[in-house]
Structure formats: structure tokens, C-alpha cells
C-alpha positions as CSV (number, residue, x, y, z in Angstrom):
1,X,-66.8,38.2,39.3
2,X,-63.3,37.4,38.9
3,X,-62.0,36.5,35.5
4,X,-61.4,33.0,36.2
5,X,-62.6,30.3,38.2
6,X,-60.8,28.0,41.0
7,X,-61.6,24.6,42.2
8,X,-60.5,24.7,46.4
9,X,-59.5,21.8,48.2
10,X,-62.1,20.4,50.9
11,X,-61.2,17.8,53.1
12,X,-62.6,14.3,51.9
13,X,-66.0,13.1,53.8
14,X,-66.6,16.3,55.1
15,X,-68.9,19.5,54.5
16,X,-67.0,22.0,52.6
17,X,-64.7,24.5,54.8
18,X,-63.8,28.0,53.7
19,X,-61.4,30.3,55.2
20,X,-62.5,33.1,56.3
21,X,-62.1,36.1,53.8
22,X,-59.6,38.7,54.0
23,X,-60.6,42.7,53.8
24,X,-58.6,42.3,50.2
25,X,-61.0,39.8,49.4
26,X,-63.9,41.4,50.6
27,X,-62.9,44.6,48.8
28,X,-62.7,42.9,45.8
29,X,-65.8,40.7,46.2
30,X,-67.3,44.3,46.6
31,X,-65.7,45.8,43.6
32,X,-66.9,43.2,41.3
33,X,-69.6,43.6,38.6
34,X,-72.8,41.8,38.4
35,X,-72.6,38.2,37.1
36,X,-73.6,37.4,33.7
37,X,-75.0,33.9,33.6
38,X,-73.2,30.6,34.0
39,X,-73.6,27.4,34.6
40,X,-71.2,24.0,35.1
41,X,-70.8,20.8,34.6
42,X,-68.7,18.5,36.5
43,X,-67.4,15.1,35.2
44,X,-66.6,11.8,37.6
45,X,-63.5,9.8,36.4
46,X,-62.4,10.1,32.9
47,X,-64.5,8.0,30.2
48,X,-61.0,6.4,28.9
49,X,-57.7,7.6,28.7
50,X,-55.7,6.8,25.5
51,X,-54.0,7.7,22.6
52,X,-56.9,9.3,20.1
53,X,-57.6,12.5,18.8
54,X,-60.9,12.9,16.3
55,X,-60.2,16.5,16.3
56,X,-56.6,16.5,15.4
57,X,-55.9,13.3,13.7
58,X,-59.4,11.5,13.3
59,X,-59.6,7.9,12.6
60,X,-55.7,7.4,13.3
61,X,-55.2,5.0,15.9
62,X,-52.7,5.7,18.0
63,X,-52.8,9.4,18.2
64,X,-49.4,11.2,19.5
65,X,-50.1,11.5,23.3
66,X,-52.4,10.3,25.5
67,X,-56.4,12.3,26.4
68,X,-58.1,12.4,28.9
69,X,-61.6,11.9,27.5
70,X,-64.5,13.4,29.6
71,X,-68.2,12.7,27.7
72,X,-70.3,10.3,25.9
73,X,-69.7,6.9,25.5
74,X,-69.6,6.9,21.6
75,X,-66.1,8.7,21.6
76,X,-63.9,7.0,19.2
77,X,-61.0,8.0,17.1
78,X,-63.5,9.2,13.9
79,X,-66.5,11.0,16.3
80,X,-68.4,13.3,14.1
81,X,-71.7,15.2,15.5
82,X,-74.1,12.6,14.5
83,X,-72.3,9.6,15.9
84,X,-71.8,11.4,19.9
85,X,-75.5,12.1,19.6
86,X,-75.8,8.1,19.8
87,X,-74.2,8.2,22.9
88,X,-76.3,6.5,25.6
89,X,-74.4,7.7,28.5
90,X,-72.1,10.3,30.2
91,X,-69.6,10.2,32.5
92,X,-70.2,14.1,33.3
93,X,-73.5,15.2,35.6
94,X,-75.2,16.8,33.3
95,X,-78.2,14.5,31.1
96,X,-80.9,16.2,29.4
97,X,-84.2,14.0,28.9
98,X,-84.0,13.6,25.2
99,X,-83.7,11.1,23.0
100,X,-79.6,12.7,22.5
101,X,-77.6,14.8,25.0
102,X,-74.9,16.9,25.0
103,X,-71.5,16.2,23.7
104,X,-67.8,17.5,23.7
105,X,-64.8,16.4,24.9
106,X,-65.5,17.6,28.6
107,X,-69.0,17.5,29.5
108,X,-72.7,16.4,29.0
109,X,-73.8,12.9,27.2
110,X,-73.3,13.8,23.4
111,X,-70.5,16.4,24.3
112,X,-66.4,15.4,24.4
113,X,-63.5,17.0,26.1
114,X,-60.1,16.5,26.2
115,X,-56.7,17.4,27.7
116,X,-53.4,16.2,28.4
117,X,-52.3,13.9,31.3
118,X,-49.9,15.2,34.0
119,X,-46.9,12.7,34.9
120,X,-44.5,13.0,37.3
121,X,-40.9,12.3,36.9
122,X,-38.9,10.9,39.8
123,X,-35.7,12.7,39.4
124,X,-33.7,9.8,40.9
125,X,-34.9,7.1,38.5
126,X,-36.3,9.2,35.7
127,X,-39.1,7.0,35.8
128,X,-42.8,8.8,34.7
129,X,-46.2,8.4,37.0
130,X,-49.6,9.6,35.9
131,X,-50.5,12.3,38.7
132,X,-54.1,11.8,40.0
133,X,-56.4,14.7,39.4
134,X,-59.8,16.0,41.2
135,X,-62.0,15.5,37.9
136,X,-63.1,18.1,35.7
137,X,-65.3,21.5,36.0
138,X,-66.5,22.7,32.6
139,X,-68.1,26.2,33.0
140,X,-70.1,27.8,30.6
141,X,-70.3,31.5,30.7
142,X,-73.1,34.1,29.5
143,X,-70.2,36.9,29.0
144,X,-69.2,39.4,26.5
145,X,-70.5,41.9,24.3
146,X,-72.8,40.2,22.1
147,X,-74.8,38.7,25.7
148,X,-78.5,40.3,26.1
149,X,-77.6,41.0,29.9
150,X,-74.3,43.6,28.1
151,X,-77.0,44.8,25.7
152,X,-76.3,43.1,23.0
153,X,-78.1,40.5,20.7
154,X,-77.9,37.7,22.2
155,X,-75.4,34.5,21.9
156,X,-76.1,31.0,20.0
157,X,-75.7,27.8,20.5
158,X,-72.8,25.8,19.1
159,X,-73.8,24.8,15.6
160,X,-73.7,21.1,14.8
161,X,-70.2,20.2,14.0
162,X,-68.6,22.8,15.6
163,X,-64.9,21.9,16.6
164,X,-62.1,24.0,18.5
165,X,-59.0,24.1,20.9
166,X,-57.3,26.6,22.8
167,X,-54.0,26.1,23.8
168,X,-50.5,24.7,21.6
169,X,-49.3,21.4,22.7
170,X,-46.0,22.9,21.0
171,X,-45.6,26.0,23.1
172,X,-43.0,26.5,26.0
173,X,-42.6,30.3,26.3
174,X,-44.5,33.4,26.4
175,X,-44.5,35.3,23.0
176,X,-46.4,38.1,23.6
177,X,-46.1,41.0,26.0
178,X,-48.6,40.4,28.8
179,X,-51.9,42.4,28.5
180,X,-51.6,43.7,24.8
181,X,-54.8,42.4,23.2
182,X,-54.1,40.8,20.2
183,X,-55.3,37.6,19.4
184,X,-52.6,35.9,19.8
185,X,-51.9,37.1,23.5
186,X,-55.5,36.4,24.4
187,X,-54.5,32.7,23.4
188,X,-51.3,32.9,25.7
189,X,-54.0,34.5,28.2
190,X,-55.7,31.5,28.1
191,X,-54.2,28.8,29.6
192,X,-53.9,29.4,33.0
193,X,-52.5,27.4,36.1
194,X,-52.0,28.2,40.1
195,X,-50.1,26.5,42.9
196,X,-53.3,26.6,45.2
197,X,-51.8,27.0,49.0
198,X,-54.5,27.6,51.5
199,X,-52.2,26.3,54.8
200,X,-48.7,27.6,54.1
201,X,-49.1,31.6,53.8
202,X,-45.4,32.1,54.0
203,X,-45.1,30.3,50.6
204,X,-46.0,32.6,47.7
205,X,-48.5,30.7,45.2
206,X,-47.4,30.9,41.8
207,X,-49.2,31.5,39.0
208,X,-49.4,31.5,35.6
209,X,-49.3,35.5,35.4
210,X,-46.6,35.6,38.0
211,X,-44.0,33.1,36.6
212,X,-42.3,33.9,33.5
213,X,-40.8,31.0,33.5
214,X,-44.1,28.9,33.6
215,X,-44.6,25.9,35.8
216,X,-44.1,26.3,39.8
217,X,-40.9,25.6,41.2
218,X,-41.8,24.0,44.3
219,X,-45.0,21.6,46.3
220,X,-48.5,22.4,45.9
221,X,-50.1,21.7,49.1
222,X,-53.5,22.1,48.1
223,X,-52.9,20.7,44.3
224,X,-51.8,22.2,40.7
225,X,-54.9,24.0,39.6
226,X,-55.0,24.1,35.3
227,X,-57.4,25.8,33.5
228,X,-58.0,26.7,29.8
229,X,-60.4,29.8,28.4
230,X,-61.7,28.4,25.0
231,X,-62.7,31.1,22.4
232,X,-65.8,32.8,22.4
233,X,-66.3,34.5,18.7
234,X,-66.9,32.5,15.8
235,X,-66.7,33.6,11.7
236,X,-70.4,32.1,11.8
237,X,-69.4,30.3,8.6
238,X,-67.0,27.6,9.4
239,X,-67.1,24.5,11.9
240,X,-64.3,24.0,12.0
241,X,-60.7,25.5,10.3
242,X,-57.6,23.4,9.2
243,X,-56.0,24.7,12.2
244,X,-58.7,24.2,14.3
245,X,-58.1,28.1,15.8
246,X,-58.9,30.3,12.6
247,X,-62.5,29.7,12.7
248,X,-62.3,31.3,16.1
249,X,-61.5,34.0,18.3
250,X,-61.1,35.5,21.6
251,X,-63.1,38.5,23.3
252,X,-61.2,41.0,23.5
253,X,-60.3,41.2,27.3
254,X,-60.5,37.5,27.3
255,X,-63.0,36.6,29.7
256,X,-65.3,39.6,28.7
257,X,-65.2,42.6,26.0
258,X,-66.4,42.4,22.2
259,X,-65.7,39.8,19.5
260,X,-63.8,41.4,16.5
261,X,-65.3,42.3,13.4
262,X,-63.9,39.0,11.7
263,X,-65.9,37.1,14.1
264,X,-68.9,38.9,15.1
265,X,-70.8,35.8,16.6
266,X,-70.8,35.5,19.9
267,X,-70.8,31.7,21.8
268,X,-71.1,31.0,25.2
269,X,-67.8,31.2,26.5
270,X,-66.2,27.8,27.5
271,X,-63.5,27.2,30.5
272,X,-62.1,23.7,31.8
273,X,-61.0,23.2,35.5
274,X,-58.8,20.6,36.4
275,X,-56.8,20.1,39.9
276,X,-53.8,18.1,40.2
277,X,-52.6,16.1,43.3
278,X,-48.9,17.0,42.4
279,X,-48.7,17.3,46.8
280,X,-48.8,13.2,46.5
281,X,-45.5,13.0,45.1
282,X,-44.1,15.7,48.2
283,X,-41.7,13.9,49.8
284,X,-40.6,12.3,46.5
285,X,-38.8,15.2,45.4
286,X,-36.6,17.8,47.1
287,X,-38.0,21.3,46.1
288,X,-34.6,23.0,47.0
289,X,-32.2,20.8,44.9
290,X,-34.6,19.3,41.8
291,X,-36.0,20.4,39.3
292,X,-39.7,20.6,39.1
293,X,-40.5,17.1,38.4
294,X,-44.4,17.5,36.6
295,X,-44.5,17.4,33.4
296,X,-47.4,17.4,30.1
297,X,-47.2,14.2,28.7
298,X,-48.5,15.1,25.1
299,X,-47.7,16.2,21.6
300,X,-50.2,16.1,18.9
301,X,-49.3,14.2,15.6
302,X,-50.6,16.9,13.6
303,X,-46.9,18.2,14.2
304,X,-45.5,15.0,14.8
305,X,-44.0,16.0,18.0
306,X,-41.8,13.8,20.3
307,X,-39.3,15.9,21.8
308,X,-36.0,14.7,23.0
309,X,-35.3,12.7,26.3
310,X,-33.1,15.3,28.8
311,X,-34.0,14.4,32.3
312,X,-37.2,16.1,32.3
313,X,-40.5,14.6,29.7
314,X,-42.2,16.0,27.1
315,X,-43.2,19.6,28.6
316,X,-41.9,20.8,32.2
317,X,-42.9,24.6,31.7
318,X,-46.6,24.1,31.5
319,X,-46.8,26.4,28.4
320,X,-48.5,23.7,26.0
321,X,-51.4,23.0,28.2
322,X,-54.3,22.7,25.9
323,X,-57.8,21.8,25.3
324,X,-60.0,19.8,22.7
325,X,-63.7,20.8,22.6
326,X,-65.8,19.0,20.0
327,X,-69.5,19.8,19.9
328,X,-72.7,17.6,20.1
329,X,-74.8,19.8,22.3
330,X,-78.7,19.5,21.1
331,X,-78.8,22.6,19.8
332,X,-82.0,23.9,21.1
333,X,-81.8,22.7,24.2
334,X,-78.6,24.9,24.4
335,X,-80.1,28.0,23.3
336,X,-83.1,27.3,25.7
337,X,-80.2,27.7,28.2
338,X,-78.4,30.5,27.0
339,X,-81.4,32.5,26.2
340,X,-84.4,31.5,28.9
341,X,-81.5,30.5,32.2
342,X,-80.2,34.4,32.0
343,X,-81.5,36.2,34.4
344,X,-78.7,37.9,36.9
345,X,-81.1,38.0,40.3
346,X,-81.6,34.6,39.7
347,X,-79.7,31.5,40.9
348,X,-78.8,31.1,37.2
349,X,-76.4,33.9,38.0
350,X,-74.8,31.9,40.8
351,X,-74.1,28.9,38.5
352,X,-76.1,26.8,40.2
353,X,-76.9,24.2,37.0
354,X,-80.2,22.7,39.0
355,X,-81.8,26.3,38.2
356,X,-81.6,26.5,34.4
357,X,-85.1,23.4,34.0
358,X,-84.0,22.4,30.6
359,X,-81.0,20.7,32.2
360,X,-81.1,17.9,34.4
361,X,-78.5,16.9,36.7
362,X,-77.7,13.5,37.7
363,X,-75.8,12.2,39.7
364,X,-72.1,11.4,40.5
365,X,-72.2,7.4,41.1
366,X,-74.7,7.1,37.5
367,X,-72.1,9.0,35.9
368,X,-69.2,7.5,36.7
369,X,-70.6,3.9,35.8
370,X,-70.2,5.4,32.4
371,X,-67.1,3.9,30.6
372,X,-65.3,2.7,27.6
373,X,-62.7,0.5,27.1
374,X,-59.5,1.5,25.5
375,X,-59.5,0.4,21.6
376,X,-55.3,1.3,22.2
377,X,-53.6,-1.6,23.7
378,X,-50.6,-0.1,26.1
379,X,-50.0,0.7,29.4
380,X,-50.8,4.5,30.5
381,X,-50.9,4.0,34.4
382,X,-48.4,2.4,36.6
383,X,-44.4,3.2,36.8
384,X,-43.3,4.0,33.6
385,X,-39.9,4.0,31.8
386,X,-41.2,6.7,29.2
387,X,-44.5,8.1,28.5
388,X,-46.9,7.1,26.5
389,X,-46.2,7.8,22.6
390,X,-42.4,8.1,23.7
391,X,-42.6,11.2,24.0
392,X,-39.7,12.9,25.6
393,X,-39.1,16.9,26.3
394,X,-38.0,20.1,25.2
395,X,-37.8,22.9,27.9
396,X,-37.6,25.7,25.4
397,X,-38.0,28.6,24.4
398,X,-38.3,27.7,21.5
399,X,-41.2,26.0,20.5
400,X,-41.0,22.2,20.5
401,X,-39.5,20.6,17.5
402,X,-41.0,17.9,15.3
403,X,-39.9,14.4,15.8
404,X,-41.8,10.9,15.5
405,X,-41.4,7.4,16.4
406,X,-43.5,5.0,15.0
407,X,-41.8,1.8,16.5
408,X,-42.6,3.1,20.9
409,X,-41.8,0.3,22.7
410,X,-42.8,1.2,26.5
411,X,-41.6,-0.5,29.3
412,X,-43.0,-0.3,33.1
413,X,-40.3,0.8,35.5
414,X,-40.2,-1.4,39.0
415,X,-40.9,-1.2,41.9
416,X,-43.6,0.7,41.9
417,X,-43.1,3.4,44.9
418,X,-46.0,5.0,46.8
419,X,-46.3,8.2,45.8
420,X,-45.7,10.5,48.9
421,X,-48.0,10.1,52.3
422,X,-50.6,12.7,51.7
423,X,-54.5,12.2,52.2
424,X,-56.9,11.7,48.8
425,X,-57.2,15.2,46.7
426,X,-61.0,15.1,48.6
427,X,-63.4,17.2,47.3
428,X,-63.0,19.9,44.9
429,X,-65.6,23.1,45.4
430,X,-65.1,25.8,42.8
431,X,-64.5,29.4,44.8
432,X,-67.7,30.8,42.8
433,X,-69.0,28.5,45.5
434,X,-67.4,30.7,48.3
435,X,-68.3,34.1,46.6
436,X,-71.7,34.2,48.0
437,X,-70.0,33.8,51.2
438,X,-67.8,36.8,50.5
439,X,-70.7,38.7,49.5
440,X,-72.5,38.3,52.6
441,X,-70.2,38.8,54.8
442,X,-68.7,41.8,52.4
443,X,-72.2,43.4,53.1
444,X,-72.2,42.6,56.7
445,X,-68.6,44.2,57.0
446,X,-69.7,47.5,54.5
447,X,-72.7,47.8,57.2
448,X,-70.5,47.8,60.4
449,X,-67.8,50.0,58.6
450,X,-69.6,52.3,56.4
451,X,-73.2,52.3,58.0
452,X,-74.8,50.5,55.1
């Protein structure tokens, strides 16, 4: 299997459509190892979108920048374990039948996920405009060392009050020689984003390996696809670490490998999926002459980050992407999973979530009834003059620099312009989806070529 996922881009109202794979593809599709495995989660429209981080700053009110909150409906600025496990709802499609569900910042009833907000920045007016995004895909992974299926003893469940991120909302360069292995390469490694083309083969699709510099440089037909590898090695002491990282660590090839001696127990291993419609804002931009115009609107306050206004907004090289995963799994029920859904000629090794029984899928139009409203009074959406938090932009290298304003006034830029003339984003089907498809017809192709 490869070592990441992708969402693909299916045209709205309509069965999904896949190209059909290339030899390369089918030679890789052949090359690859048995899955471990996996299953996913997929969240509707966010739960709320504001200014609150119980990971980073709990129980301050406004946090820096502004989450996108992906859950149970208990998420406030002070969550704890105990309090998501109250939650009576999800906006994610995953709902076990217990008296409390999951819970993290990205999936499941008790569970909460979190991640920036892309904006785009018209470079005429230097005005800021969320950028709508295709929900998010949570996956969660069987892989490693310590994984019964690689011979080892087995993985656990998050323990209650288990917190982490992965990613540095302060980051906008590369450190690290690519490939090198240490931990702090791995959490370069990490965050991950592709400029999905599936129409326009003469235009090369950047990614995050490929561009030193970091964010694309020009459209995105078929969306901005961001994703963030959380660690998957704990000390098996702490819940949590001052920094929120220590606790923590990743395998050592990342997506697979052993967990170092510091942190011999092994978790499932967690990845968020998010697609942006940055192809909505095409013809709002000139790819030749501007700059690229998409930019994080973020900066936690544990480093009291708003970086200075140059014509661009808070981060344009896509380097501080990051994720905030706060635990309230039941933690049985997750074990059940890891331990009893693990079979790999099963569909369980397909990711196929319906085929692990102790979790129960619902569906899309139940969870995305599930909301909260925003206990931060400001506008997020719309034309804006700044972005939420006033946070403005550093381009790097260097890591961003510390800066706060307590007094952000924001003001809504008019008129408000249409962004662009494409269709909806659609729907978003991850390419594990597809990679039965290149099996099959990998085998097919094997047995006309080699006689198989």
C-alpha cells in the first residue's frame, strides 16, 4: 500500500469515475505489500469553526487562530476526556451503540479533531476568503512493528486523556535533509500536501516532497489535497507532554518500521485527509504573474504568533500545517477494533469501516445535523480585511516570530466577489478506494503478460 492516502475528485451526483491505471501504476499496485488493517472515518461539515484550542490553550477564549472542529458536540475551550464522553452527537459517521462514543478532534462522537483554515488572498485587494474544503477523512492504521499482523505484540488503544499534534503552526522551511530518520525529519515527513491534477497531464502536480519551496505555485484543478501523519509510539507513561510532541514519537519510516526504545508502545497510527477547492478562486488569480494566493490562517497562542502583514497572510509556504488530536475513544471498544477487525484477507484490510461489527456507521445527513454554536463572537466567513486573530504572515525561513494583539478589530471587506466559475468540489473518494481496481486489473494485465 502506498504510504499515504489521497482523497480523488468525483464529479458531484454521480457514481464515482476512475481513470484508468497506467502500467506504472499497475507495477506499483503489484509491488506493494500486504495491507495491514485500517479503517476510516469521514466527517460532514465542521461542528463549529472558531477561535479555541483545549489542547494548546484550554479554557482561554479566544484562542490565536481559528479550528476547524470535527467531533462531538461537547467540544468547548476546557474539553477533558470525561466531558467529550458526554457528547450526544457527532458530526463524523462513525457512532458506536454505547452509552459514550468516540472522541477527538476529527472523528467519532466523544473524539475531537482540529486543523487550520485555508484562506485565500486576492492579490488585487489583499482581502482574505475562507477556501471551501471536501470534509475530512480520518484513517486509522494497523501498521508498524509492534502490529500482531508484523509479528509483534500487538497495539493499544489510546488511553483516557491521551493528547497530541503533529505538525508546527510556526514552521516555514524544511530543516532536515529529506529521508534521514530522525525524529525530527519524521515530523517534517509528516505533513504532507499535493496539487491533485487528474485532467491537465501537461501540468506537473506538486507535492510536498517535490517543492522545496512548499506550497504549489500555480491552480489545482482537482483541489489542494493536505494531509498530516500523527505519531504512532507513545512513552506509555504520559498523556500528554508540555509540548504536546515529547510524549510521542514517530515509526521509524514514518508510515511503517519500529517505535524507538524511548517509546516502545505502539498506537494505531492516525492520518487526517483534507481537500481544498483552491480551483474556485481560478480565474481570480493569474498563476503566471501572482504569487500563490492560499494561505494557513493560524498561529497558536502558545507562542503568541501573529506574524507581520506583507501582501501575503499568516503562512503562504504551507510548512506549518498541523493537527490537534484529543482522545475520548471508549477504550475498549477501540481495542475490540484494533485487536478482533485485523485480519488482512478480510475486508477490514480494505478499510472498509462497515466490516469491523463493533463500529457502526451512520449516516451523512444524521451527522451533519450535529452542530454547535460558536461561544466566539466574530466573523470567520465572508470577505475579509484580515483573518481571524489578525494574524498576518511571515514567508520565512525562518521560523515565524512571536507577536500578539490583543485589541483585533476585523473588518469585512466589500463587495463580496464570487469566487471563480468552477462546479462544487463533489465528492471526494479516497484512492485506497481505487486500489482494488488496480489490483484487479494489475492481475488481469500480469495474466495476459506474464501467463499468470
Amino acid at each position: 500500500m502506498p504510504a499515504s492516502s489521497r482523497l480523488i475528485l468525483c464529479p458531484a451526483a454521480s457514481m464515482p469515475s476512475y481513470r484508468l491505471p497506467t502500467i506504472a501504476l499497475i507495477a506499483a499496485a503489484l509491488s506493494c505489500q500486504p495491507a495491514n488493517a485500517w479503517f476510516r472515518v469521514a466527517c460532514t461539515t465542521p461542528l463549529v469553526q472558531e477561535r479555541l484550542d483545549p489542547i494548546i490553550s484550554p479554557g482561554v477564549s479566544p484562542s490565536n487562530h481559528v479550528h476547524t472542529i470535527h467531533g462531538g458536540n461537547m467540544f468547548a475551550s476546557n474539553s477533558t476526556y470525561d466531558t467529550l464522553r458526554t457528547s450526544t452527537c457527532t458530526n463524523c459517521l462513525v457512532s458506536q451503540l454505547l452509552p459514550y462514543e468516540d472522541q477527538c478532534w476529527c472523528s467519532l462522537r466523544n473524539l475531537l479533531s482540529g486543523f487550520p483554515k485555508l484562506y485565500f488572498q486576492d492579490p488585487r485587494n489583499k482581502s482574505f476568503t475562507p477556501v471551501p474544503d471536501g470534509g475530512l477523512l480520518v484513517y486509522y492504521e494497523n501498521r508498524g512493528g509492534n502490529d500482531t499482523s508484523n509479528g509483534g505484540t500487538g497495539l493499544k488503544a489510546f488511553p483516557p486523556g491521551f493528547k497530541m499534534i503533529s505538525g508546527s503552526p510556526t514552521r516555514r522551511s524544511r530543516k532536515f535533509t529529506p529521508g534521514e530518520g530522525s525524529q525530527g525529519e519524521l515530523a517534517e515527513r509528516a505533513i504532507e500536501w499535493e496539487c491533485l491534477r487528474y485532467t491537465n497531464s501537461s501540468t506537473p502536480g506538486y507535492n510536498s516532497d517535490q517543492t522545496v519551496g512548499g506550497f504549489p505555485t500555480t491552480d489545482c484543478e482537482a483541489g489542494l489535497n493536505s494531509r498530516i501523519h500523527f505519531p504512532s509510539c507513545w512513552d506509555g507513561v504520559n498523556v500528554d507532554s508540555p509540548d504536546h510532541t515529547s510524549h510521542t514519537a514517530f515509526l521509524s519510516d514514518l508510515d511503517n518500521g519500529n517505535c524507538p526504545s524511548t517509546h516502545p508502545v505502539g498506537l494505531m497510527t492516525i492520518l487526517y485527509e483534507v481537500t481544498w477547492n483552491v480551483h474556485a478562486f481560478a480565474e481570480s488569480w493569474n498563476s503566471s504573474s501572482d504569487p500563490w494566493p492560499f494561505v494557513w490562517g493560524l498561529i497558536h497562542p502558545r507562542d503568541l504568533i501573529v506574524l507581520v502583514t506583507d501582501g501575503l497572510a499568516s503562512d503562504p509556504t504551507g510548512y506549518s500545517w498541523h493537527g490537534d488530536f484529543q482522545n475520548g475513544w471508549d477504550t475498549q471498544v477501540l481495542q475490540n477494533a484494533i485487536d478482533k477487525c485485523n485480519n488482512p484477507n478480510d475486508q477490514t484490510a480494505q478499510g472498509v469501516t462497515e466490516a469491523c461489527s463493533f463500529l457502526t456507521v451512520t449516516n451523512a445527513t444524521t451527522a451533519g445535523e450535529c452542530k454547535i454554536a460558536p461561544t466566539v463572537s466574530e466573523t470567520i466567513d465572508g470577505l475579509l480585511d484580515k483573518l481571524p486573530g489578525c494574524n498576518p504572515i511571515q514567508a520565512g525561513p525562518q521560523d515565524a516570530t512571536l507577536h500578539s494583539d490583543a485589541n483585533c478589530q476585523l473588518g469585512v471587506a466589500s463587495p463580496t466577489p464570487t469566487p471563480g466559475k468552477s462546479a462544487a468540489m463533489g465528492n471526494f473518494v479516497s484512492v485506497k478506494d481505487q486500489q482494488v481496481l488496480i489490483l484487479s486489473l494489475g492481475a488481469v494485465l500480469a495474466s495476459m503478460l506474464f501467463g499468470l
